[in-house]
C-alpha positions in Angstrom: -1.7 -1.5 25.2 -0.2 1.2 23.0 -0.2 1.3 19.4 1.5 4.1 17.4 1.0 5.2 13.6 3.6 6.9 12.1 2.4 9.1 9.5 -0.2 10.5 12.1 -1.0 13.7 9.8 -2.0 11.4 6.9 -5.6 13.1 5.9 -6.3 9.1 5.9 -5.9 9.3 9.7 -9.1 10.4 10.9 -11.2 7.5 9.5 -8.1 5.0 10.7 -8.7 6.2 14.0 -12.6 5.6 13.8 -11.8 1.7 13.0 -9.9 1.9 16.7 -12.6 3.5 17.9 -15.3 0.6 16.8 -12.9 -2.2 18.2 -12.7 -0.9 21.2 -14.8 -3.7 22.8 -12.3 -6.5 21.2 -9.2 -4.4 21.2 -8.4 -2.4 24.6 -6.0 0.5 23.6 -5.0 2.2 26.0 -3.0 5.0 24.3 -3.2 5.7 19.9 -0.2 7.5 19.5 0.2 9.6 16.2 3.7 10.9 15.0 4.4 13.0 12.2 7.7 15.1 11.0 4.5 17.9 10.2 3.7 19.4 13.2 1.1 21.5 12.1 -1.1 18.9 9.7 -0.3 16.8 12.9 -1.7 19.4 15.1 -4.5 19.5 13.0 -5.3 15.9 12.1 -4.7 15.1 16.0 -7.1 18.0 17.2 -10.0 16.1 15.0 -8.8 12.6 16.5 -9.4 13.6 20.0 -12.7 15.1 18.7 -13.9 11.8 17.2 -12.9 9.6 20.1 -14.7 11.5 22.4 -18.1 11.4 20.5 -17.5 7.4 20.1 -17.0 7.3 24.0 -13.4 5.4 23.4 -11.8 4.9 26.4 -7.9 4.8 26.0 -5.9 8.1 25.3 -4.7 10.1 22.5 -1.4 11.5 22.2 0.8 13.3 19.5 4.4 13.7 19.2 7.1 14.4 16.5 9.1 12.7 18.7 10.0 9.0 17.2 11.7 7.8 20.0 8.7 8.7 22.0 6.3 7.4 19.6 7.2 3.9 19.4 8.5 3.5 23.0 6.8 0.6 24.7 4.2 0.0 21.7 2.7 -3.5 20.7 2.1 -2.2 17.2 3.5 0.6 15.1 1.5 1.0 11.6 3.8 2.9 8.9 2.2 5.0 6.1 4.1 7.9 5.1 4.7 9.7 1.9 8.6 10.7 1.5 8.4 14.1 -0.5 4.5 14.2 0.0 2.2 15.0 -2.9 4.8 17.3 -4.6 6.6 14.2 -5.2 3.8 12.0 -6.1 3.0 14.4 -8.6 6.7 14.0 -9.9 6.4 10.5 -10.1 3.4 10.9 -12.4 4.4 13.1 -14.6 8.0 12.8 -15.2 7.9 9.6 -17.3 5.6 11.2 -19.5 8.5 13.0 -20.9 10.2 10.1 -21.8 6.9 8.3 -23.6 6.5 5.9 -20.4 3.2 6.0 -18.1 3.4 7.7 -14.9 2.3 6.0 -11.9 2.8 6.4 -8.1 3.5 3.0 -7.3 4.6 1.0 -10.6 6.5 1.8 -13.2 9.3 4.6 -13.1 7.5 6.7 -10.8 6.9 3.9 -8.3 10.7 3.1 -8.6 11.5 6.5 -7.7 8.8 6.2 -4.7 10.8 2.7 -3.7 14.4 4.8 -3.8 13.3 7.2 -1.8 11.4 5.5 0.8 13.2 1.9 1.7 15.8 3.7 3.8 13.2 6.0 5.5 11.0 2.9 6.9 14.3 0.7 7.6 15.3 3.9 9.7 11.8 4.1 11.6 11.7 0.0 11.7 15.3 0.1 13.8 13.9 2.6 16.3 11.0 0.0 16.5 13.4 -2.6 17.4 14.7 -0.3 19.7 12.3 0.8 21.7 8.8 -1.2 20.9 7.8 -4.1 22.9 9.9 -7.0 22.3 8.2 -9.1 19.6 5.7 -5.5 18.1 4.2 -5.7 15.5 5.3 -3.7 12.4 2.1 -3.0 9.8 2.7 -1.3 6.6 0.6 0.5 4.5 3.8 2.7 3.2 3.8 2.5 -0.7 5.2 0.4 -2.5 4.0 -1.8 0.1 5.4 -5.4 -1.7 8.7 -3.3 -2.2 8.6 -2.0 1.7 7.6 -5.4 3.4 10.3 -7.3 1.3 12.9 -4.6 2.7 11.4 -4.5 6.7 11.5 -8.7 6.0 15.0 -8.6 4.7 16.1 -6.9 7.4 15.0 -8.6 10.1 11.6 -6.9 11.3 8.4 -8.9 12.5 6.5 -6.7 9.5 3.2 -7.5 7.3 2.3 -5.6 4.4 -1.3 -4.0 3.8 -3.5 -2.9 1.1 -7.1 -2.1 0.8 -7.1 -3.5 -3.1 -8.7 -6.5 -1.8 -11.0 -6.0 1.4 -12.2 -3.1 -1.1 -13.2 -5.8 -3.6 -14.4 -8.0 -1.3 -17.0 -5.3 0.0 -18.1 -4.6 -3.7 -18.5 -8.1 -4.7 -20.7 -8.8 -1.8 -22.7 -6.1 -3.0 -23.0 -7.2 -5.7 -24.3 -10.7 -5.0 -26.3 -9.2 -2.4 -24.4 -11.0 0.8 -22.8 -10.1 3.7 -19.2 -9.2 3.2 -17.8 -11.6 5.9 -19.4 -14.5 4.1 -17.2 -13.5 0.8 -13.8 -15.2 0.5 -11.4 -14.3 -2.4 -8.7 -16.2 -4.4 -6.7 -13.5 -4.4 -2.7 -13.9 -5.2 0.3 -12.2 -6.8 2.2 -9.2 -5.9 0.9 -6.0 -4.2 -0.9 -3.9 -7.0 0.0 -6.9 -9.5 -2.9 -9.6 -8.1 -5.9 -11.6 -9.3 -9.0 -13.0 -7.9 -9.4 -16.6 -9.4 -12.6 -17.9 -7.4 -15.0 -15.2 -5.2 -16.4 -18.1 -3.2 -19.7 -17.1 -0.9 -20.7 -20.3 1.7 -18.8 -22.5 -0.3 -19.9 -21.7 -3.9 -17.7 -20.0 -6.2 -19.4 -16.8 -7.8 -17.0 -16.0 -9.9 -18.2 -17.6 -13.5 -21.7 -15.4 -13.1 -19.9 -12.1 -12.1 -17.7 -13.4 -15.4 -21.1 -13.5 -17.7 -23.4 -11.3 -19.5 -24.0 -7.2 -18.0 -21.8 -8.0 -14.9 -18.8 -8.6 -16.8 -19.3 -5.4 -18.7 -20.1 -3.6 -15.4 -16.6 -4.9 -14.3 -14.9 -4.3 -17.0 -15.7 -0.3 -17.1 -15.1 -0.2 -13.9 -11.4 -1.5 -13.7 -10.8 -0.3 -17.5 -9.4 -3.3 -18.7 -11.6 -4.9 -21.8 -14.0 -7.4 -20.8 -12.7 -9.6 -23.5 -9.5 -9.8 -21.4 -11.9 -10.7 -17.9 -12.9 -13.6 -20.1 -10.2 -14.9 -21.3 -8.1 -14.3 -17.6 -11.1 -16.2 -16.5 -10.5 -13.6 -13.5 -10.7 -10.4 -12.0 -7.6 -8.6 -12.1 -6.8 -5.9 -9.9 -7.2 -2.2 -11.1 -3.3 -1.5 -11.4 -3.4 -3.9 -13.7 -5.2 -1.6 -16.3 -1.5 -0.2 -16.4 0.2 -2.9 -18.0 -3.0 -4.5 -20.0 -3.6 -1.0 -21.4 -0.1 0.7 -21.4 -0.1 2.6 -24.3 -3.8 3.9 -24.2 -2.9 5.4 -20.9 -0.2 6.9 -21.8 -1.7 8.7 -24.2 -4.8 9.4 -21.6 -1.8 11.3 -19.1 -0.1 13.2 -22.3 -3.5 14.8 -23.1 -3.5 16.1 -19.6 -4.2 15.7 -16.2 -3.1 13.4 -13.4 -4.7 11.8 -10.3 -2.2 13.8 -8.1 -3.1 16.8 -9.0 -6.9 15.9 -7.7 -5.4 14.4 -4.8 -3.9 17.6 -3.7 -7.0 19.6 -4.0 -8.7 16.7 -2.1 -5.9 17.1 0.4 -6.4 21.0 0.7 -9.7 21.2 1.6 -9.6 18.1 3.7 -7.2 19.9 5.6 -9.7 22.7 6.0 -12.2 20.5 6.8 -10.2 18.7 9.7 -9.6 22.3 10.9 -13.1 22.7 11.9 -13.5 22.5 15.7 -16.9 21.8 15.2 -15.9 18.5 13.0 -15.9 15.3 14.9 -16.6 12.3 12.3 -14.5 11.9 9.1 -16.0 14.3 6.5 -17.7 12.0 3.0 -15.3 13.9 1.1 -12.6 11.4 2.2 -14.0 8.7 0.9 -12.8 10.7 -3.0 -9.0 10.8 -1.4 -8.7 6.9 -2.3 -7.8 4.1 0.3 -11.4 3.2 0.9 -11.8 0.4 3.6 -8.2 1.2 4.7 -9.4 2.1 8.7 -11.2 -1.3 8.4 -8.2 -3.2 7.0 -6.0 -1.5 9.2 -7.9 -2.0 12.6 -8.8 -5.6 12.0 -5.5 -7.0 10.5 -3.9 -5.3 14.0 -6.6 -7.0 16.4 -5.7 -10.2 15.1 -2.4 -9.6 15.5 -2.1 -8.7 19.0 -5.7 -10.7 20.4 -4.8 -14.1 17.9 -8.6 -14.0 16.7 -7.6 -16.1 13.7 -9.8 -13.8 11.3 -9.1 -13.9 7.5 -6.9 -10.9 5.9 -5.4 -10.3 2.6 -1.6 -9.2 3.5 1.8 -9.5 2.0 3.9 -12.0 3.4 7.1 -14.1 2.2 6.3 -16.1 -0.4 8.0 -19.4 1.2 6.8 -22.1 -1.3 3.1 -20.3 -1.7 3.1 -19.1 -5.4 5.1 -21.8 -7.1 7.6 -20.1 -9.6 8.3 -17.6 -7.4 11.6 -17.6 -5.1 10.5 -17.8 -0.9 12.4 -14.5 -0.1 9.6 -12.6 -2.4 6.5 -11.3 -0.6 3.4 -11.8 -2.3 -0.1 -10.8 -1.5 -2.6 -13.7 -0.5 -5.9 -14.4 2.0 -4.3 -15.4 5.2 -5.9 -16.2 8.7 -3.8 -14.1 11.3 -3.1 -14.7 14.9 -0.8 -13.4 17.3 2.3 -15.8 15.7 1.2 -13.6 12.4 -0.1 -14.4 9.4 -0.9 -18.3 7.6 -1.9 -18.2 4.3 -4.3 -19.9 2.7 -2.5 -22.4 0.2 -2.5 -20.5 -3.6 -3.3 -22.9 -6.9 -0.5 -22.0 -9.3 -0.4 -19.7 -11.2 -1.3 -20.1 -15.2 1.7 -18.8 -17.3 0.3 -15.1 -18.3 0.1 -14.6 -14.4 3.0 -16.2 -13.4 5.5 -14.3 -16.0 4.6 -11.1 -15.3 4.7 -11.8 -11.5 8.1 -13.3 -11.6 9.4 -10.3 -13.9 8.1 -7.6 -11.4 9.2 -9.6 -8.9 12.9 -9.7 -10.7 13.0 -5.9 -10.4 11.5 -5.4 -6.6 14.7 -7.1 -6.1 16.6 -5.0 -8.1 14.8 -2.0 -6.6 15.5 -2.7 -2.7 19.2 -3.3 -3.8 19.4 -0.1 -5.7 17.6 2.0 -2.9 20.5 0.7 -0.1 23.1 0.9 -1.8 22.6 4.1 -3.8 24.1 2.0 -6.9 23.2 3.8 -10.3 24.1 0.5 -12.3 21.8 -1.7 -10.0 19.2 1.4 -10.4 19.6 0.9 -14.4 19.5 -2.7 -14.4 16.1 -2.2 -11.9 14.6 0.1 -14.6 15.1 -2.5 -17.4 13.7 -5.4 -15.3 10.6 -3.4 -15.0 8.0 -4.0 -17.2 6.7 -0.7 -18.0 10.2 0.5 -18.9 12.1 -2.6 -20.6 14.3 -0.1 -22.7 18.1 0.2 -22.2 18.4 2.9 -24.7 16.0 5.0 -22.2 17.2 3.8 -18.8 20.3 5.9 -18.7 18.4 9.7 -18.8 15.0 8.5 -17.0 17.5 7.5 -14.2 19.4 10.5 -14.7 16.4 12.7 -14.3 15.0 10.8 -11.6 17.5 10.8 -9.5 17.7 15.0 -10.1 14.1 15.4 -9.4 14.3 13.3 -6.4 18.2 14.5 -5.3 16.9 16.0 -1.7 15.3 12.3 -0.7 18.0 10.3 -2.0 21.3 10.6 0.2 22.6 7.2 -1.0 22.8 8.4 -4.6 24.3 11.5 -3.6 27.1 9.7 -1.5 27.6 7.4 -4.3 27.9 10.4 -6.8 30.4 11.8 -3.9 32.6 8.9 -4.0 32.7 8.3 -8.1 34.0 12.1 -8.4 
C-alpha cells in the first residue's frame, strides 16, 4: 500500500507522518511518499521523517521525490495540502484588503478569494496526474485551503475526493475535556460550510451537553476563546466555529488588523525556526513548538479519515462532501461539512436538522460565491471574478469590487495564468 502527500515539505508534515506511524498496526503502508516543488524544505522535512519512523519502529518505507508522476504512481491515497505562493502570499492575502477597509483573511473574504484563484487549477492539475497514474478508484484527501472551495472543484471535475479540516476533531478533543470524557465518546452536530459551521448538540453516550457548556462560566470561557460575544452563543443556541468571529465581529477586526499585525507574519517566524528545528539530526519527534503553527489534530484527522478509507472501518469523521439533499436550502452540487461514518465506498453522513434562517442565509450566500469563485478561477473571467467578490459577504460592495480585483489580481499576477491569458486575449 502506498500513500503519497503532496505538499511533503509542509512544516505540518512531521507530526502527519507520526499519525502513520501510530496506525501502523490497522493501516499497513508499505511506502509514505512525500513530494514537494521545494527540494530543499523537502530534503529537510524528509530527513526528520525517516528519523521519526525509525524511533516508532514503522515498518513500510519512506521516500521523497519532486517528481509528481513518480509520487502518485500506483498509490491508494494521495493527501493534497499545499500553499500556492507560500507564506509570502498568505501574508498578501492578509493584508491587502486592509487597504481597501475590508478584513484580511487567508481563507475567507478577499484574501481567501485570491487563495481560491490561485490554487483550483494547481490541485485540478495534480488531481489529473492522480487519475493518471494512482490506483484505479484512490483516494483523493484534501486538506489544501479553501478546502469547501477545493473539494467542490476536485468533485466537479470528476475526482473520488473528500475534503478535511481539523475545525472540528479539534473541538471535539476540547469539549471532551471539558466534560471530563473520552474524546471518542463525544459526537458533534456539526454542519455548514468549511470555516462557515456550527455545532448544534455536543452529544456524550447519548446526552446532549450542549445547554450546560451554553450556561453560566462555561459560556464565558467559550466565548473568549472563539471571540464572538457570549450573548450571541446564547442566542445561536450553539457553538459556532472560530472563523466565524470574522463575520459576527467584522468591523472590530478590522480595526484589530489596521492597528497592526497579522497572524502570517507569526506564522513565518514559526515556520523559520521550525525549519531549523527539523534541521537537527539529532531531532526525531515533532518539536512542541508545532503545536503554535496552527492545524492542531490535523495528523490525527488526516491518518484516521484515510484508514477508513482504504480498511472500510466505518469510524465517524467530520469531512466535506456534496451536499446531495443533506442541508436543506442548499443546492446538492455544494459540499458542506458534516459528521460522516466512512468506509471504503467513502463517506455517509449523518442526516443534518435544518438549518434555522440566521444559519441557513449566510450558508447559502457563501455558498453563492464558492460558486462564483471556482468559475472565476477556471476560466480566468474578470466579470465572473467581480460578481464572486460581491456575492461574498465580507465584501458586498460593487463600488469597491472593481480596484480590490484589480489589485488582487496584480499582487497575485505570477500564480494566475488564466487571468493573464484572458488579459492577453481582451488586448
Amino acid at each position: 500500500m502506498k500513500i503519497t502527500v503532496v505538499g511533503g515539505g509542509s512544516t505540518y508534515t512531521p507530526e502527519l507522518i507520526e499519525g502513520f506511524a501510530r496506525r501502523a498496526d490497522v493501516l499497513p503502508v508499505d511506502e509514505l511518499v512525500l513530494h514537494d516543488i521545494d527540494a530543499g524544505r523537502l530534503t529537510v522535512i524528509g530527513d526528520l521523517a525517516r528519523r521519526i519512523l525509525a524511533r516508532q519502529g514503522f515498518p513500510g518505507r519512506l521516500t521523497t521525490t519532486t517528481d509528481l508522476a513518480e509520487a502518485v504512481d500506483g498509490a491508494a491515497a494521495v493527501l493534497i495540502q499545499l500553499r500556492v505562493g507560500g507564506q509570502a502570499a498568505r501574508l498578501v492575502d492578509e493584508t491587502l484588503p486592509n487597504r481597501f477597509g475590508l478584513l484580511g483573511q487567508e481563507t475567507t473574504g478577499p484574501g481567501g478569494f485570491a487563495k481560491a484563484l490561485r490554487t483550483v487549477p494547481v490541485v485540478l492539475d495534480i488531481a489529473e496526474e492522480v487519475r493518471r497514474r494512482a490506483l484505479p478508484g484512490a483516494w483523493i484527501v484534501d486538506f489544501t485551503n479553501p478546502v469547501g472551495i477545493v473539494t467542490r472543484a476536485l468533485l466537479d471535475a470528476g475526482h473520488r475526493a473528500v475534503g478535511l479540516c481539523n475545525v472540528a476533531i479539534k473541538f471535539q478533543r476540547q469539549l471532551a475535556a471539558r466534560l471530563g470524557t473520552d474524546p471518542g465518546r463525544v459526537r458533534l452536530g456539526h454542519a455548514g460550510l468549511n470555516h462557515l459551521s456550527w455545532i448544534r448538540s455536543v452529544t456524550v453516550d447519548g446526552v446532549d451537553r450542549l445547554p450546560e457548556l451554553l450556561s453560566g462560566p462555561a459560556l464565558d470561557q467559550l466565548a473568549a476563546e472563539l471571540r464572538i460575544p457570549a450573548g450571541a452563543l446564547r442566542d445561536l443556541g450553539a457553538i459556532p466555529s472560530y472563523y466565524l468571529h470574522y463575520f459576527y465581529c467584522t468591523d472590530q477586526e478590522i480595526r484589530a488588523q489596521q492597528a497592526g499585525g497579522h497572524r502570517a507574519e507569526r506564522v513565518l517566524a514559526i515556520e523559520k525556526e521550525l525549519l531549523s528545528l527539523y534541521a537537527d539530526p539529532a531531532l526525531d519527534h515533532k518539536p512542541d513548538l508545532l503545536e503554535q503553527r496552527g492545524g492542531a489534530y490535523y495528523s490525527e484527522a488526516a491518518a484516521a479519515l484515510v484508514t477508513s478509507l482504504l480498511t472500510g472501518d466505518g469510524a465517524h469523521h467530520y469531512v466535506n462532501v456534496r451536499n446531495d439533499g443533506l442541508v436543506a436550502g442548499l443546492p446538492d452540487e455544494a459540499v458542506v461539512e458534516v459528521a460522516a461514518d466512512v468506509d471504503t465506498d467513502g463517506p455517509h453522513p449523518v442526516p443534518v436538522p435544518p438549518l434555522p434562517p440566521e444559519m441557513l442565509g449566510l450558508v447559502q450566500a457563501v455558498t453563492a460565491y464558492e460558486t462564483l469563485a471556482i468559475e472565476a478561477a477556471l476560466t480566468g473571467d474578470r466579470t465572473v471574478a467581480r460578481r464572486a467578490l460581491v456575492a461574498n459577504p465580507l465584501v458586498r460592495e460593487w463600488g469597491l469590487a472593481a480596484e480590490l480585483l484589480d489589485a488582487l489580481l496584480e499582487a497575485n499576477r505570477a500564480h494566475l495564468p488564466r487571468f493573464l491569458a484572458s488579459e492577453a486575449a481582451d488586448a
